[in-house]
NUGUMAR-119879 format. One record per residue (C-alpha): x, y, z. Coordinates in Angstrom, 3 decimals, padded with zeros to 6 digits. Layout:
// NUGUMAR-119879
{east->X&north->Y&up->Z}
...
END
This chain:
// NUGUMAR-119879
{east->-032.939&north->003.802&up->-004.137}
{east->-033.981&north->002.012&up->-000.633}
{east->-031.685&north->001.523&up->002.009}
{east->-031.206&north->-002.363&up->001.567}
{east->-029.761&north->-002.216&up->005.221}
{east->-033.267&north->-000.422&up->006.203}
{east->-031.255&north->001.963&up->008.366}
{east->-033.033&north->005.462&up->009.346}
{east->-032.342&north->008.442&up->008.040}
{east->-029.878&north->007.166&up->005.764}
{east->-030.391&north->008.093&up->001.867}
{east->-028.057&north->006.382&up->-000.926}
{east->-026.928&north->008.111&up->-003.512}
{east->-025.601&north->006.174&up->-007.118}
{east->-023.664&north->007.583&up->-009.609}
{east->-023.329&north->006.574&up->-013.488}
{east->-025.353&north->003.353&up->-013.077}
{east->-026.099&north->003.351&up->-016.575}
{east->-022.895&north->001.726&up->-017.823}
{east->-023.000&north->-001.268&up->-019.519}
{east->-021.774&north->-005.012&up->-017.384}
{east->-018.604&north->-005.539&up->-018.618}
{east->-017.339&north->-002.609&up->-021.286}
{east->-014.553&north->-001.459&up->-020.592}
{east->-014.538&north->002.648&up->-020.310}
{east->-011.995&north->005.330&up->-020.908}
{east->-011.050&north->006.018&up->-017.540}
{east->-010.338&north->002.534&up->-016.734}
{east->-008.006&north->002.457&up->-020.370}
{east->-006.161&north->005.567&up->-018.648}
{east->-006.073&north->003.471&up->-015.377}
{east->-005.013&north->000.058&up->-016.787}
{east->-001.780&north->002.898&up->-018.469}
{east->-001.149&north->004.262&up->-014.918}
{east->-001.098&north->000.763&up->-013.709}
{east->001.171&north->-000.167&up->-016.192}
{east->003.440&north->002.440&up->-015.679}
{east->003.549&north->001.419&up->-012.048}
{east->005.171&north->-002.025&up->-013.050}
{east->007.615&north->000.087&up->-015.261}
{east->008.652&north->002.174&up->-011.935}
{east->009.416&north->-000.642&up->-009.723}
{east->010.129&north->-003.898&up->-012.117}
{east->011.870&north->-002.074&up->-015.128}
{east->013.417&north->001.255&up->-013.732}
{east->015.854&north->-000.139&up->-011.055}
{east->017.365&north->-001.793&up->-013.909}
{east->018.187&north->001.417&up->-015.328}
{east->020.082&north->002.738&up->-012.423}
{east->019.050&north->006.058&up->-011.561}
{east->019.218&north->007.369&up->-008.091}
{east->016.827&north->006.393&up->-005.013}
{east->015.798&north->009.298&up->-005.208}
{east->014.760&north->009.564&up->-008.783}
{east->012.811&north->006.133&up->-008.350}
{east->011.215&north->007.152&up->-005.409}
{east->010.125&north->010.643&up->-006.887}
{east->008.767&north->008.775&up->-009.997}
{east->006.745&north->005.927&up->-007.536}
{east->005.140&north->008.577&up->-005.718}
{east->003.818&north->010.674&up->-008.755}
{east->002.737&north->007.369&up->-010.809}
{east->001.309&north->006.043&up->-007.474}
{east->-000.437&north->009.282&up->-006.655}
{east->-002.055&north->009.924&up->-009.710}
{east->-003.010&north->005.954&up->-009.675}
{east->-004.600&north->007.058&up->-006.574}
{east->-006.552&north->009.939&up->-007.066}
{east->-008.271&north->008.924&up->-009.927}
{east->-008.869&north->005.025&up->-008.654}
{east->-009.680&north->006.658&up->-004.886}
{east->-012.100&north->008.870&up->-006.328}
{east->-014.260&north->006.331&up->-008.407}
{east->-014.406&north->004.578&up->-005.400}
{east->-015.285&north->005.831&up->-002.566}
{east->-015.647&north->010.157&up->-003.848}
{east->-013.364&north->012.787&up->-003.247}
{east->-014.856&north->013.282&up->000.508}
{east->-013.817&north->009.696&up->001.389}
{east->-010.668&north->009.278&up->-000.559}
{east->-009.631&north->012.971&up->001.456}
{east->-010.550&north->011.009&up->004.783}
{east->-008.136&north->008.168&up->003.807}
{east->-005.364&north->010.150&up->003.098}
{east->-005.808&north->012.388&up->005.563}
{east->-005.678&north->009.891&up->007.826}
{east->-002.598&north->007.898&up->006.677}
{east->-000.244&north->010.794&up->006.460}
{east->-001.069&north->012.212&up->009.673}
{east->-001.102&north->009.082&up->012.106}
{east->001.901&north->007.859&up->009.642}
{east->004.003&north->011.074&up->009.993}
{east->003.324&north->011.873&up->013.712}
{east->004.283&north->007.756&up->014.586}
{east->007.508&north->008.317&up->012.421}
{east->008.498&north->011.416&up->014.077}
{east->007.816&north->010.351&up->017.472}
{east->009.738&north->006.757&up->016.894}
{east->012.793&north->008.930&up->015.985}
{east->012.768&north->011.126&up->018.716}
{east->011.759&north->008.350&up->021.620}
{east->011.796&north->004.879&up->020.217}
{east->008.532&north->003.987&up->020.201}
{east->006.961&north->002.656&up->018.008}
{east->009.337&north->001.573&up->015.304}
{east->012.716&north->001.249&up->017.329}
{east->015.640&north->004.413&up->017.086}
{east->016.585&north->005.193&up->013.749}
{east->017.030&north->008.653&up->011.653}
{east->016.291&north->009.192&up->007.979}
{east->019.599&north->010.182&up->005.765}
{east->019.480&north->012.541&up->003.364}
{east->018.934&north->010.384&up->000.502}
{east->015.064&north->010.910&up->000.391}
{east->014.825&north->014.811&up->-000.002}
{east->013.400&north->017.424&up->002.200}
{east->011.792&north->016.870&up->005.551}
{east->008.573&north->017.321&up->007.335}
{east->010.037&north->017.430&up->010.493}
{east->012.274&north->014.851&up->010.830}
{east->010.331&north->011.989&up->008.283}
{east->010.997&north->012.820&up->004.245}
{east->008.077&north->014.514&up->002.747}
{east->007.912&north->011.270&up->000.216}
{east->007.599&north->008.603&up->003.062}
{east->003.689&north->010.096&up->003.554}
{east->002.449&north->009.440&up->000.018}
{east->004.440&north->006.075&up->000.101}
{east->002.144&north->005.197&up->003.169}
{east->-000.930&north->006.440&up->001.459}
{east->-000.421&north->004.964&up->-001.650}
{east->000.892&north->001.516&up->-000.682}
{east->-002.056&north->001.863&up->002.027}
{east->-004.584&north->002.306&up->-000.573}
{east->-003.677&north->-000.847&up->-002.338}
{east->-003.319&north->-003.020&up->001.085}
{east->-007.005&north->-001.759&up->001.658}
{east->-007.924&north->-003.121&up->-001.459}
{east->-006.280&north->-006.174&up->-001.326}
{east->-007.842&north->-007.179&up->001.657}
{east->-011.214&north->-006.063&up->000.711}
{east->-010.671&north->-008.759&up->-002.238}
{east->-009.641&north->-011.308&up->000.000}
{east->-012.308&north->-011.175&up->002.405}
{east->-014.920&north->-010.668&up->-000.329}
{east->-016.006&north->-008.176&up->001.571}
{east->-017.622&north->-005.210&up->-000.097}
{east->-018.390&north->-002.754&up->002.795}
{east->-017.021&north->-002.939&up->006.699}
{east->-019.554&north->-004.730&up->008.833}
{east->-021.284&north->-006.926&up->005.548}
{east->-019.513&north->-009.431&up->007.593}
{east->-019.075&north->-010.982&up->011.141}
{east->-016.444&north->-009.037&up->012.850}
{east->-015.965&north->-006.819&up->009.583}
{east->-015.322&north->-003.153&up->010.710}
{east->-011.990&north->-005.457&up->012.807}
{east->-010.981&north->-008.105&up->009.914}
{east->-010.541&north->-005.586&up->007.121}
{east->-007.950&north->-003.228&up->008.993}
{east->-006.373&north->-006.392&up->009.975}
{east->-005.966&north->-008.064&up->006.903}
{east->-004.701&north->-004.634&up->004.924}
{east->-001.804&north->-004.399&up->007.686}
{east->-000.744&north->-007.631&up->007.154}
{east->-001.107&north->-007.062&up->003.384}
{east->001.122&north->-004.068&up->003.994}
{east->003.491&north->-005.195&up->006.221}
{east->004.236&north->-008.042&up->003.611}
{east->006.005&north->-005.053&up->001.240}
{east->007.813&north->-003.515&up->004.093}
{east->009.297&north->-006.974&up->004.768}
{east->010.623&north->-006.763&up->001.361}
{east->011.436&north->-003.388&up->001.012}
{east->013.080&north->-002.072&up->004.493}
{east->016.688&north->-004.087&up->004.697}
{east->017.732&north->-003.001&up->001.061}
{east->016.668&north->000.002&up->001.646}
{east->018.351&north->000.733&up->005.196}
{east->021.339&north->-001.557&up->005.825}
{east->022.572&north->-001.088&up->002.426}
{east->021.286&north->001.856&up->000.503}
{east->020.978&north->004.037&up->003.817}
{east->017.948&north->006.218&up->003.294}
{east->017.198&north->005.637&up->007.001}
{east->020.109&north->004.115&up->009.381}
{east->018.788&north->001.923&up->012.289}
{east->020.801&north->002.990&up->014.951}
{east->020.967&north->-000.820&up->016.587}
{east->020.913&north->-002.908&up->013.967}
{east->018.880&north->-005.643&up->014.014}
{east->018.892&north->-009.412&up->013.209}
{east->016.700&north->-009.674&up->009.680}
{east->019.726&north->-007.909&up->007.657}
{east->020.071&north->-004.836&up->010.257}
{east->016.553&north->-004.441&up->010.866}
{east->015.180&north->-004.996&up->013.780}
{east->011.492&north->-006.834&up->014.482}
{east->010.347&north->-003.551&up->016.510}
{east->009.989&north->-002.049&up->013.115}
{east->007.753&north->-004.559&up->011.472}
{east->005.338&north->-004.310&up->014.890}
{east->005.903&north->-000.441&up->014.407}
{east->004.479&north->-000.660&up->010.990}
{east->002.059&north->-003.191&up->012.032}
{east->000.496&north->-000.608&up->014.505}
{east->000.813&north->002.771&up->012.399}
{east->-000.990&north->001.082&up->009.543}
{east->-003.391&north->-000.397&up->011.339}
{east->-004.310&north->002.622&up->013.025}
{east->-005.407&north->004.646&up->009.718}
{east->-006.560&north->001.244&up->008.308}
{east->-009.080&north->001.228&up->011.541}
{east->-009.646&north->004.546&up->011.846}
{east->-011.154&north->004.776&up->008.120}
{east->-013.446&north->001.515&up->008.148}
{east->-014.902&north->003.318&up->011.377}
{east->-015.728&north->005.963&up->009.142}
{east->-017.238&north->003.832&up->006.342}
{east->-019.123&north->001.891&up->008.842}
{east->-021.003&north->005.283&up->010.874}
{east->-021.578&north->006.933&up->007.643}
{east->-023.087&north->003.413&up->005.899}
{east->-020.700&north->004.090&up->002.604}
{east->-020.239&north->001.791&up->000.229}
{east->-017.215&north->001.792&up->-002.721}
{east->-017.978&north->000.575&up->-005.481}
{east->-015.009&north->-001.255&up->-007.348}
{east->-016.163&north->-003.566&up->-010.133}
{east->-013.812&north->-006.162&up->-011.450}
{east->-011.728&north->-004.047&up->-013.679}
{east->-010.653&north->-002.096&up->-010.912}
{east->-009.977&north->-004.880&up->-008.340}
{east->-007.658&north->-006.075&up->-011.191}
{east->-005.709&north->-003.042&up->-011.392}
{east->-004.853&north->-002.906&up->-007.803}
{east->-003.759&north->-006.573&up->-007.442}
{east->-001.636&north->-006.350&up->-010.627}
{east->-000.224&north->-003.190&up->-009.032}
{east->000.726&north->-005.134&up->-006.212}
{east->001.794&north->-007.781&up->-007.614}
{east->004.273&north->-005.626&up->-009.334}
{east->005.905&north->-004.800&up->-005.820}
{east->007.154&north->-008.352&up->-005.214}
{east->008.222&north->-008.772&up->-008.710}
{east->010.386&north->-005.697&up->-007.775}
{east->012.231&north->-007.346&up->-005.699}
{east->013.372&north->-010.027&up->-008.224}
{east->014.328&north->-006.928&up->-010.482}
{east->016.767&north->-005.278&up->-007.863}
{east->018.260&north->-008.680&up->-007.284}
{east->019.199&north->-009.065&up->-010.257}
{east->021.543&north->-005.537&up->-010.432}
{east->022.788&north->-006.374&up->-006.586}
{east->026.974&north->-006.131&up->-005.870}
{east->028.255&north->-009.033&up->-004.131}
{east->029.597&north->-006.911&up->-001.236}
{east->029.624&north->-006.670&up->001.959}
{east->028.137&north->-003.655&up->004.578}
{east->028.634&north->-003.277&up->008.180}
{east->024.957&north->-001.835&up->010.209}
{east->025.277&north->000.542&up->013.457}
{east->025.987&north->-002.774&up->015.925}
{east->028.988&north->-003.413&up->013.628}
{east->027.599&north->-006.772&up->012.176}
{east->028.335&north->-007.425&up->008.287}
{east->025.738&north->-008.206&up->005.894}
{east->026.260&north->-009.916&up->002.290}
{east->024.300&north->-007.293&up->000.079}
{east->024.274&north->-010.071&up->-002.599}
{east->022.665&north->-012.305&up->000.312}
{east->020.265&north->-009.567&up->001.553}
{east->018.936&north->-008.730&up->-002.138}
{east->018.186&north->-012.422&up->-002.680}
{east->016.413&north->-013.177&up->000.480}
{east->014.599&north->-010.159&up->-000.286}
{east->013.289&north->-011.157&up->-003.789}
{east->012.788&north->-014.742&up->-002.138}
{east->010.149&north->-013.134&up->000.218}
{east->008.629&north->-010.373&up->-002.832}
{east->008.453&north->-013.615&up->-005.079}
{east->006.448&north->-016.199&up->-002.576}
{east->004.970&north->-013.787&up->-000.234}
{east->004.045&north->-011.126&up->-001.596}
{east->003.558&north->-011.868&up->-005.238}
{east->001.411&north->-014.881&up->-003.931}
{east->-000.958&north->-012.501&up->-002.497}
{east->-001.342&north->-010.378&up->-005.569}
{east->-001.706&north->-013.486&up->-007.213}
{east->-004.529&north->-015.293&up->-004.976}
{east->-006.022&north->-011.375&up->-005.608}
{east->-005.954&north->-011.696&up->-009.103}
{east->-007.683&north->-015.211&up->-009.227}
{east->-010.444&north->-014.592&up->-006.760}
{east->-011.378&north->-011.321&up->-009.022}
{east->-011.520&north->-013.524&up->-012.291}
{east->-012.875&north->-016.824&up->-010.583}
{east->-016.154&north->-014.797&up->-008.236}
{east->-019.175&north->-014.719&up->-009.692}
{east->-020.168&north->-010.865&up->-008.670}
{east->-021.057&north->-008.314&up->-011.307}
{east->-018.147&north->-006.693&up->-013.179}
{east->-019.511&north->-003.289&up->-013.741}
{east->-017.486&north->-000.400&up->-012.597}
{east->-019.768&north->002.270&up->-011.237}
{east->-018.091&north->005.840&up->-010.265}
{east->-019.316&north->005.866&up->-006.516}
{east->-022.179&north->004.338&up->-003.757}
{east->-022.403&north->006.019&up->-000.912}
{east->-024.559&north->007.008&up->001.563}
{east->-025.113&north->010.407&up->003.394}
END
């Protein structure tokens, strides 16, 4: 196939092009199950009341095998082991060094509610990033109509930009219900959204930007292009999606009591849990949604090939 960018040296390679516009296939079935069971995990399972633990064990193995097998029709193993090499690394060094200085999250400390450690950061908080991460990507990819980094003005910039603000959204959900009042990690300040403070959200901000960056660098040197048809953009935006309806679902179980954060101020958790699903409900949810409509309203092909790349 010619290189329609007419770059030297560059050869593109296509893989099972032979698939029929439109029919659905057997791996997307088994993805459109996984991405089903990822709405179970985190709209129907807090409902249920097992531990944080026990959720958080189940979101990283449905989310991970989601993942892998989306990741891999994408962009190939070799990229998909760039992303998430990437992501846990920058993530897990940035978390450890926050706790021990500061920077770039604020001071806070993990409990032991989240398992073993690496270091000082739970082993689960890594896949969380890369998994989460991996649908932010996407997300902003659909937003921006933007197939590749760089088919755009200011592309290889706007994409990482865009996914950290896509994934910044769930942490703006998920962080006060999980700190202030179930205590997986304690901030040792406080802070003024609910006991958190705004240093984290800029923390966040930075570390996913960083691995968000880092990787559209590497798509744009190495000319590789992922190939995710319309099926597959669906799956991810449903996915997310799901993690602002989760808010609504752990609002709905929340005590009408009241917790105290490290600076001594008191917090409603009733109040916290509904501001929470407020946000997961208009913010975030919107996005999925706007995600979901550009997929079904754009006029590009909806054939799912397995991978384009170039190398």
């Amino acid at each position: 196939m010619k290189n329609p960018a007419g770059a030297p040296g560059l050869k593109w390679r296509v893989t099972n092009t032979s698939k029929p516009v439109g029919k659905t296939t057997r791996i997307d079935i088994f993805l459109w199950v996984l991405v089903a069971a990822f709405i179970v995990t985190n709209d129907v399972l807090p409902l249920l009341g097992p531990s944080t633990l026990t959720i958080s064990v189940i979101f990283v193995i449905v989310s991970g095998t989601l993942l892998i097998i989306h990741g891999t029709l994408g962009y190939g193993w070799r990229g998909l082991l760039i992303f998430s090499a990437l992501a846990l690394v920058i993530s897990n060094a940035l978390e450890n060094l926050s706790i021990l200085t500061g920077f770039p999250f604020g001071h806070y400390h993990y409990s032991s509610t989240l398992g073993p450690k690496l270091f000082l950061v739970p082993i689960l908080i890594g896949p969380t990033y890369l998994t989460v991460g991996y649908l932010a990507w996407t997300i902003a990819g659909i937003l921006l109509n933007m197939r590749k980094p760089g088919d755009r003005p200011f592309g290889v910039v706007a994409l990482p930009v865009v996914a950290s603000f896509v994934m910044v959204l769930w942490d703006v959900v998920l962080d006060p219900g999980s700190s202030t009042y179930r205590q997986s990690w304690i901030w040792e300040n406080g802070g003024g959204y609910f006991g958190v403070p705004l240093s984290n959200f800029l923390g966040w901000y930075l570390t996913v930007y960083l691995f968000f960056q880092a990787f559209t660098i590497y798509l744009w040197k190495t000319g590789s292009v992922p190939n995710v048809g319309r099926d597959r953009k669906l799956q991810v935006a449903a996915a997310y999606l799901s993690l602002g309806l989760g808010s609504v679902a752990r609002f709905a179980i929340a005590p009408n009591l009241v917790v105290v954060d490290q600076s001594g101020t008191s917090w409603n958790v009733h109040d916290l849990m509904e501001t929470t699903a407020i946000i997961g409900l208009f913010v975030v949810s919107f996005v999925g949604i706007v995600a979901i409509l550009k997929v079904l309203t754009e006029g590009a092909a909806t054939v799912d090939r397995d991978v384009v790349e170039t190398g």
